[in-house]
Structures are given as C-alpha cells and as structure tokens.
N, C-alpha and C positions, 0 to 999 in steps of 0.2 A: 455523550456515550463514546467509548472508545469502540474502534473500529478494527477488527481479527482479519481481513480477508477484505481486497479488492480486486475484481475481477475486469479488464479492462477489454470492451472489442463488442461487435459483431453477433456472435453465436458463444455462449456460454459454455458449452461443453468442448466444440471444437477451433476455434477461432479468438478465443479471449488468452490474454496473457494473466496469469494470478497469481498476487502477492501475500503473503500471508506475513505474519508477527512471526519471528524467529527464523524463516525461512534463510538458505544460506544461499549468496548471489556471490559473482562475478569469484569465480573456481572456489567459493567454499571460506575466500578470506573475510568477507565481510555478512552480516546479515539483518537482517531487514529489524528494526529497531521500533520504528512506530509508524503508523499511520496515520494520520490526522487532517479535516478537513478547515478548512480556512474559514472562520464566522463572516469575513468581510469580502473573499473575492467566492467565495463557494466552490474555493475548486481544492482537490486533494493534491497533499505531501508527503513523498514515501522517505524517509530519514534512515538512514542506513549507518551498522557501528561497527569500527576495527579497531580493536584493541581498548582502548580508553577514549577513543575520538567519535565522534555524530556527526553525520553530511546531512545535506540536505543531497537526495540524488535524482528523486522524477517531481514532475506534479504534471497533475491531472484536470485541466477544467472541462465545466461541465456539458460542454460541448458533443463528449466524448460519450460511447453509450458506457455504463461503466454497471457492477452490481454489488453494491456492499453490505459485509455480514460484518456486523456488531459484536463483539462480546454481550454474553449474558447471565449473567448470574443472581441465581435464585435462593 
C-alpha cells in the first residue's frame, strides 16, 4: 500500500512532525516525493525531489511512535 501521510512523535495533534506526498520542505525548493516503508528492516524512508533528481532525506525506525495514513482508493 502506498503511504500519504506520516506523522512522527509523542502527541499527534501537538508534538508530532508531519509529512505528507507533495508537501514542500526546506524553503519550498524541494518536496516530499514518496514515502515508503522498508519490507526488511521495517523502518520508513522519506525521498525527497528537486528538479529531475530523488534523495533519500529521513528514515524512520520503528522505535519511534509514529502514525500512518495510506492512500485509498475506491
């Protein structure tokens, strides 16, 4: 399943940081590309694009409290 939305932290509404697909990070030049979680260590990778190029820029294991929404489509 592809993943829309990961929310990282604590308290959800005021304490969590949140990434979203499309969202635009660090002043607007790049933005958030895809989310995806690793089948073999279990932990998430936030990939981030400027221009024609893809990072890899965070990841997340599961250590971490964390909450993710799925894309869904019916």
């Amino acid at each position: 399943m592809d993943i829309r939305k990961i929310s990282i932290g604590p308290d959800y509404k005021s304490g969590a940081m949140h990434y979203i697909l499309g969202q635009e990070i660090l002043g607007g030049d790049h933005i958030i590309h895809l989310i995806k979680q690793d089948t073999q260590t279990r932990e998430i990778n936030v990939w981030i694009k400027r221009e024609n190029e893809i990072f890899l820029w965070k990841t997340f294991n599961n250590s971490m409290p964390m909450a993710i929404e799925y894309n869904v489509n019916f």
